[in-house]
C-alpha positions as CSV (number, residue, x, y, z in Angstrom):
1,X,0.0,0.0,0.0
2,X,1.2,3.2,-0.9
3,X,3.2,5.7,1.8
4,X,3.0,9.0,0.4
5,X,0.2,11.2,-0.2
6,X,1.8,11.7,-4.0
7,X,1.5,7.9,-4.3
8,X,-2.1,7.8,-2.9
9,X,-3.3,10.4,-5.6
10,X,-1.7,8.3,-8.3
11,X,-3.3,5.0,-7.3
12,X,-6.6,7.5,-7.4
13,X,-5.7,8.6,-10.9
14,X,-4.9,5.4,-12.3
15,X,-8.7,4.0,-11.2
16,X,-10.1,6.4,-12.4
17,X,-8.4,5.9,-15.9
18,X,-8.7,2.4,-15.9
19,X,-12.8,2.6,-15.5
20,X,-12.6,5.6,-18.2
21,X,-10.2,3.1,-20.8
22,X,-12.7,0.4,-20.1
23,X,-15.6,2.0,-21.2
24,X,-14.0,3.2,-24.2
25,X,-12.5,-0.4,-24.8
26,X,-15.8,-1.9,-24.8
27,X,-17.5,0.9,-26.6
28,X,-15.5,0.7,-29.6
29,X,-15.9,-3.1,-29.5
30,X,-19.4,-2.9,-29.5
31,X,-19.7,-0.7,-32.2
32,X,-17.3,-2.6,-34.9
33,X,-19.6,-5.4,-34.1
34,X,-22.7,-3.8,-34.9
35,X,-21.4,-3.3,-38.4
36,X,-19.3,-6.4,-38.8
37,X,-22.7,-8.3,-37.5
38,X,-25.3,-6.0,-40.2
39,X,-22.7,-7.0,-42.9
40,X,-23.2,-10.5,-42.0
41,X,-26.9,-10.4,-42.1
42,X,-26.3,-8.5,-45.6
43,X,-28.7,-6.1,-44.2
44,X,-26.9,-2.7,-45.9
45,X,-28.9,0.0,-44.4
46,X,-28.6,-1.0,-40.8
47,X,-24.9,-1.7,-41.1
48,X,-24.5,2.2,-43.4
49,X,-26.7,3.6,-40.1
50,X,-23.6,1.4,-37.7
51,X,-20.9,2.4,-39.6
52,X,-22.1,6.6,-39.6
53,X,-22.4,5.9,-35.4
54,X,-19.1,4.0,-35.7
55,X,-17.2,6.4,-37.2
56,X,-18.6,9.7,-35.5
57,X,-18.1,7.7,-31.9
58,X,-14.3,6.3,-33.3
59,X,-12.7,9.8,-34.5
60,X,-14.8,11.3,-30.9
61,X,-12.4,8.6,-28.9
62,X,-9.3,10.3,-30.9
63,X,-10.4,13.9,-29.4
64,X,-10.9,12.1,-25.6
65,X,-7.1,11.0,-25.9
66,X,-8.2,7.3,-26.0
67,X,-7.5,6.2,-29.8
68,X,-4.3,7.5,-32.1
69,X,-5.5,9.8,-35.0
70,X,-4.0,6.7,-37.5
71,X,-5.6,4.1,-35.7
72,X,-9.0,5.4,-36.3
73,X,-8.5,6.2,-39.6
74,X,-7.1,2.6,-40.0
75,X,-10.3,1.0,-37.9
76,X,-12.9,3.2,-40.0
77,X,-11.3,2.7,-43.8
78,X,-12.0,-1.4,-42.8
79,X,-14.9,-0.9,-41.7
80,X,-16.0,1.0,-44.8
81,X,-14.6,-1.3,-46.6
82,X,-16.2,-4.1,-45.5
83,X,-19.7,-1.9,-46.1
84,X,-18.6,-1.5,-49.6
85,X,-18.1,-4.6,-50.1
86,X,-21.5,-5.5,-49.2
87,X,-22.8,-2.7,-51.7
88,X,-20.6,-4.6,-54.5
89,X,-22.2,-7.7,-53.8
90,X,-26.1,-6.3,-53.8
């Protein structure tokens, strides 16, 4: 356990940025499946409506710190790809 009152805040801090990671983490998971799991279901307007919500929510987690500008571009040009290749196939 930690001595100093710097080394109390810190173990504060890190909570509170572990909780605030996790929800992120999860979030971003959750919304890559909604549009890998509409592009399954070759259902094209659900998974353009996912992909809008994914991409607003992904390039928001780049302003909160949480995601690299590249890796949400990188995460978002697969996902519209994958959508694409749905509209190819219809």
């Amino acid at each position: 356990m930690a001595n100093t009152k710097s080394a109390k805040k810190r173990i504060r801090q890190t909570i509170k940025r572990t909780q605030r990671n996790r929800y992120y983490r999860t979030r971003l998971k959750n919304l890559v499946k909604a549009v890998r799991v509409a592009v399954e279901e070759k259902d094209l307007q659900k998974a353009e409506e996912a992909l809008k919500l994914a991409n607003k929510k992904i390039h928001h987690f780049v302003s909160k710190g949480f995601l690299k500008k590249q890796t949400a571009s990188r995460k978002v040009s697969r996902l519209h790809k994958l959508v694409n290749s749905l509209k190819n196939v219809a």
